[in-house]
C-alpha positions in Angstrom: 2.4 35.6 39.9 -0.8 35.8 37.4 1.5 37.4 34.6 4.4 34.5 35.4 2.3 31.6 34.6 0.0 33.3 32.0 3.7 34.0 30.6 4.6 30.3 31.2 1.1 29.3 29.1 2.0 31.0 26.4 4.7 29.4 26.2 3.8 26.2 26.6 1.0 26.7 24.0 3.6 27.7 22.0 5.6 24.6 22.3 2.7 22.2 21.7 1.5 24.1 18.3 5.3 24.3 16.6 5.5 20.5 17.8 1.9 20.1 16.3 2.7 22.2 12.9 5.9 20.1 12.4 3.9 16.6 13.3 1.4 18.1 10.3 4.0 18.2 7.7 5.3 15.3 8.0 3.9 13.7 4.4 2.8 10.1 4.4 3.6 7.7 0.9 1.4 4.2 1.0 3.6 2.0 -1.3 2.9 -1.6 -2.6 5.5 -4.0 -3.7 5.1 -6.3 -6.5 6.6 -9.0 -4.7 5.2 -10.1 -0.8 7.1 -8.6 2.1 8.1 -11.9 3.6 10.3 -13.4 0.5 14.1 -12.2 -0.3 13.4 -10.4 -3.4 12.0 -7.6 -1.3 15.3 -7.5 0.5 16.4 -4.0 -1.1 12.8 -2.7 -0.6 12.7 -3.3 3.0 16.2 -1.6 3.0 15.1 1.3 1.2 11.7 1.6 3.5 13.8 1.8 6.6 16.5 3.7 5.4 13.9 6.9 4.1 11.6 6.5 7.0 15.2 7.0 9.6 17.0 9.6 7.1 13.9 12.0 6.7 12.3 10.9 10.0 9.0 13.8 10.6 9.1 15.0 6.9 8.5 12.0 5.1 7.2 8.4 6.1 6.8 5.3 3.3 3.8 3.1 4.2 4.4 -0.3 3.0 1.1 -1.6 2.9 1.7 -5.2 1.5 2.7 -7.1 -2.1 0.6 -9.2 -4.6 -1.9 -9.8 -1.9 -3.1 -5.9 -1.7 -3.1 -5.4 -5.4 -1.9 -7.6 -8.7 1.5 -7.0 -9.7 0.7 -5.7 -13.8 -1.4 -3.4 -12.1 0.9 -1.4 -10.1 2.3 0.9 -12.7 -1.0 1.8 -13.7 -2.3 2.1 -10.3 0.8 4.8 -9.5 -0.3 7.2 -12.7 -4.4 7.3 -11.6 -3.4 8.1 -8.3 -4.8 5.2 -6.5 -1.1 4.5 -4.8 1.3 6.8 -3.8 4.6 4.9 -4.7 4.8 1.1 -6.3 8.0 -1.4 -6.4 7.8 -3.4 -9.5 9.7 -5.8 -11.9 10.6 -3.5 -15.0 9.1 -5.8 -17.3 5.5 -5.5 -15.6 4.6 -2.4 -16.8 6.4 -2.8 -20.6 3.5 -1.9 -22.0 3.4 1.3 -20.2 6.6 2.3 -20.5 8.8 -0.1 -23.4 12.3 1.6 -22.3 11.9 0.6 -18.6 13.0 -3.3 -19.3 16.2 -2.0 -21.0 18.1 -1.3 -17.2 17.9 -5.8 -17.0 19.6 -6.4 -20.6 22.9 -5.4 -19.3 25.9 -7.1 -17.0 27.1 -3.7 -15.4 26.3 -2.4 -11.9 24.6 0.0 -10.5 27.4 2.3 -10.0 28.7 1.9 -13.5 25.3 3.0 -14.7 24.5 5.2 -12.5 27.8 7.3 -13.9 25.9 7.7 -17.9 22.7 10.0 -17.9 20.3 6.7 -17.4 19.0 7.9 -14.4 18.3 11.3 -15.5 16.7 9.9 -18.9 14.7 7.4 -17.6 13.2 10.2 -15.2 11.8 12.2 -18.7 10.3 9.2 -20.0 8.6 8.2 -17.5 7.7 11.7 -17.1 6.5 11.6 -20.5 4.1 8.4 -19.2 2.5 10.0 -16.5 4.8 8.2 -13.6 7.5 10.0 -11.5 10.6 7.3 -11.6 12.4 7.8 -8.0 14.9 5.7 -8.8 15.8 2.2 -8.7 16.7 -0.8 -6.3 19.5 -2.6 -7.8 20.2 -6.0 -7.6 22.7 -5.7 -10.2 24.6 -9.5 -8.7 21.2 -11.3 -8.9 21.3 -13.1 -12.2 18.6 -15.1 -13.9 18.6 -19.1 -15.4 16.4 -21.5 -16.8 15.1 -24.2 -14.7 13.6 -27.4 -15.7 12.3 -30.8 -14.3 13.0 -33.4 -17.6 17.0 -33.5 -18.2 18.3 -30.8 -20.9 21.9 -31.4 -22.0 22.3 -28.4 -24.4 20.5 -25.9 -26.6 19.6 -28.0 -28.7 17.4 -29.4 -25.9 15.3 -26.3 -25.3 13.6 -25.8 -28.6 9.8 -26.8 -28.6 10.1 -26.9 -24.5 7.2 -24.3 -23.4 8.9 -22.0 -20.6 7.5 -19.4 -18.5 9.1 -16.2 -18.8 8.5 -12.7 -17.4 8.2 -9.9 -20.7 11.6 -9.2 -21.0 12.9 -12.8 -21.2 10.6 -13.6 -23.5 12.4 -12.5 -26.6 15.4 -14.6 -25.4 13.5 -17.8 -25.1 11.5 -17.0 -28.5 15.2 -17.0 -29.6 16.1 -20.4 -28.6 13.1 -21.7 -30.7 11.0 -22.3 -27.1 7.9 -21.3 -26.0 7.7 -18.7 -24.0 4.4 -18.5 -21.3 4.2 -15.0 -19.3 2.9 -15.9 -15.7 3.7 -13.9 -12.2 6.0 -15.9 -9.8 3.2 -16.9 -7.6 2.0 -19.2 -10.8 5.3 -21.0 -11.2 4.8 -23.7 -9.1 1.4 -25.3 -9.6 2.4 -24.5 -13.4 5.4 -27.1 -13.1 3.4 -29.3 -11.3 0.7 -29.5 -13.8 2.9 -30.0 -16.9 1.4 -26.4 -18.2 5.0 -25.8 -18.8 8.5 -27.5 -18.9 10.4 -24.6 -17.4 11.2 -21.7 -16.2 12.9 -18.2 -16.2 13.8 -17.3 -12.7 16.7 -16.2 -10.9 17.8 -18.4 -7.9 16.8 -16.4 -4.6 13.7 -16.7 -2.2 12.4 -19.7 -3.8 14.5 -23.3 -4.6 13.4 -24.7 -1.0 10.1 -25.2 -1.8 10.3 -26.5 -5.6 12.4 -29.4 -4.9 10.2 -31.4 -6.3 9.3 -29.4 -9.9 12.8 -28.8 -10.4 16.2 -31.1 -11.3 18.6 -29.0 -13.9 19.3 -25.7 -14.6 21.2 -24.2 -17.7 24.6 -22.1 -17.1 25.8 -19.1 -17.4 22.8 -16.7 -16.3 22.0 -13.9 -18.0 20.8 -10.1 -17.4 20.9 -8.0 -14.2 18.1 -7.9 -11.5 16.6 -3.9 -10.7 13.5 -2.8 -9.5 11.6 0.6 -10.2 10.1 2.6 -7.8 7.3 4.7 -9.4 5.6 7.5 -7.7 2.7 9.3 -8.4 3.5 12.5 -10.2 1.0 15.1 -8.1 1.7 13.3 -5.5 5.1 13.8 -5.4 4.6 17.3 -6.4 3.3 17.8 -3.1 6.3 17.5 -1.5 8.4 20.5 -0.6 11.0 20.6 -3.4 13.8 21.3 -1.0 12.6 17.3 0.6 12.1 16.3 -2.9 15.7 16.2 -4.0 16.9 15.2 -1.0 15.0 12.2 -1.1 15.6 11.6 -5.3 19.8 12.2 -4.5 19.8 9.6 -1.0 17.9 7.0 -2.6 20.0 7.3 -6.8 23.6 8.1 -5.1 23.6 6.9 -1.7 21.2 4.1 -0.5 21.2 2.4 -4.2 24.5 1.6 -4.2 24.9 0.2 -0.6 21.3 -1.8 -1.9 23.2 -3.1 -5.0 26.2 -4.2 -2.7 24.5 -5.9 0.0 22.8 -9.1 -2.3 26.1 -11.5 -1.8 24.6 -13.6 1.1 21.4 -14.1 -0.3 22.8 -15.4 -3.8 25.1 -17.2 -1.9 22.1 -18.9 0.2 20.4 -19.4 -3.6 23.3 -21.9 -4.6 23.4 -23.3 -1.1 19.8 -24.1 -1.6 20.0 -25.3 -5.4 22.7 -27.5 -4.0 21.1 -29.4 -1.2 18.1 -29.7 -3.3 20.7 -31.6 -5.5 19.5 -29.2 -9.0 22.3 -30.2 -11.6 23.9 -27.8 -13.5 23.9 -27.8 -17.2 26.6 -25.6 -17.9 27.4 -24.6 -21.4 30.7 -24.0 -22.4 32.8 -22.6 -25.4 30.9 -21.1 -28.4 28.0 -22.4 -26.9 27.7 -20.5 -24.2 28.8 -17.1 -26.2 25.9 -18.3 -28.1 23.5 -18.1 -25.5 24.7 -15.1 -23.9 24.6 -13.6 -26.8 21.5 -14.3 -27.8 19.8 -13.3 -24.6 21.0 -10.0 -25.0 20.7 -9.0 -28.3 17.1 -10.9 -28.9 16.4 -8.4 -26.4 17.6 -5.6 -27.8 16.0 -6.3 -31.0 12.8 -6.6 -29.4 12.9 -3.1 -27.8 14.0 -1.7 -30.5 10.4 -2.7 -32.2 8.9 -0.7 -29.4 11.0 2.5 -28.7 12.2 5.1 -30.8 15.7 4.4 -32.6 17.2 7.1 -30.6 15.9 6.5 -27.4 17.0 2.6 -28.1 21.0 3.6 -29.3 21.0 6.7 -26.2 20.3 3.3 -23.6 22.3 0.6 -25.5 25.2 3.0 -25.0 24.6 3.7 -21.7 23.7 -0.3 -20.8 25.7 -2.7 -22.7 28.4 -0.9 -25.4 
């Protein structure tokens, strides 16, 4: 009887350390967004949260610890490489001056899919390499589209020069184009800026947001421009850390599984955008003929140009080929 249930201790001590061992591994990320968790722009981030913390469930959990109020936004990137996060969310543009090449994946109209079949992925993951930041992977919004907003009436291009616009780093070669001035501000900023006069306008696309600027906003200029993605960075010893077996299992579900479905899934939210812009009664300025191949045009290859001051010349014709040609 003695042996039985010294037998039956074992046993049970056995049970409780393997359950103990694998609680150990499991590997916690702490994660910031650049954008809060309540507004829609963190739509695909709260998807990807969920969908990593079910799909590798005791191996891997993401900590989302907040948005803008934990730590600035142009601070994330930077944040990511000196180790103090794990994993950041950001705009792209935010960390330009870290990485250049990283606001190239907005100056395009493809989707996700449709870039995710070049070698983008795979190149963007050596230059960021190269900056001290491991790039994960993106969370498209490839349907999200951006416009300019103002309060005073526009009727044209024509209209915009001289008006002083806030922009986010990658616009701002466009609206430099169109003889504007452009003002770099976060999106908390865009509000009390409109309703100080500090500027006319704004760059924005149209999701999270038009129900609370009714009164800073009338018109809006048409067709938008650029694609909406947003870069998850992780910290390169950090990840290291992780098993490489978890590793690439984790890089492949988020670039060729969850991403797309992400990419897919923004439809009712733009179409609550022009809901909202509607019954805020926002008129549309909608540019039409050569005039709106002009603008267009101009917002993409301003763009262009402007990387191309700031990246190599074969780094900036490998991602124009892969993006726009």
């Amino acid at each position: 009887m003695t042996k039985q249930l010294l037998t039956q201790s074992l046993v049970g001590l056995s049970l409780i350390g393997a359950a103990t061992a694998a609680h150990a591994e499991e590997i916690k990320l702490n994660a910031i967004s650049f954008t809060p968790k309540t507004v829609v722009v963190s739509h695909g981030f709260e998807q990807f949260v969920a969908a990593i913390n079910e799909e590798f469930d005791g191996e891997l959990e993401i900590n989302w610890r907040g948005g803008p109020e934990v730590m600035p936004p142009f601070r994330l990137a930077d944040a990511v490489r000196n180790g103090s996060i794990d994993m950041a969310l950001t705009s792209p543009s935010y960390y330009s001056g870290l990485v250049p090449s990283a606001t190239a994946s907005n100056l395009s109209f493809k989707t996700y899919e449709e870039i995710a079949e070049t070698d983008y992925l795979a190149r963007m993951t050596e230059v960021h390499a190269e900056r001290g930041l491991h790039f994960l992977g993106e969370i498209p919004a490839s349907p999200v589209k951006f416009f300019l907003f103002f309060k005073e009436e526009v009727t044209g291009l024509d209209d915009i020069a001289g008006k002083r616009i806030r922009v986010f780093p990658t616009i701002l070669p466009f609206v430099e184009a169109l003889g504007a001035e452009p003002l770099v501000l976060p999106m908390g900023e865009i509000y009390t800026a409109m309703e100080r006069g500090v500027i006319d306008g704004f760059a924005q696309s149209n999701i999270g947001w038009v129900d609370q600027f009714e009164d800073v906003v009338n018109h809006y200029i048409t067709p938008p421009y650029y694609r909406a993605g947003f870069n998850v960075l992780v910290n390169p010893e950090v990840w290291s850390e992780l098993p490489e077996d978890l590793r690439d299992r984790v890089q492949a579900y988020l670039r060729e599984e969850l991403a797309p479905q992400i990419d897919q899934s923004w439809q009712e939210v733009i179409d609550t955008g022009y809901a909202q812009m509607d019954e805020a009664g926002f008129q549309e300025v909608k540019l039409t003929g050569e005039d709106a191949d002009e603008y267009v045009a101009t917002a993409i290859e301003a763009a262009w140009d402007k990387l191309a001051e700031d990246v190599e010349p074969e780094l900036h014709a490998e991602l124009k080929a892969m993006l726009v040609d």
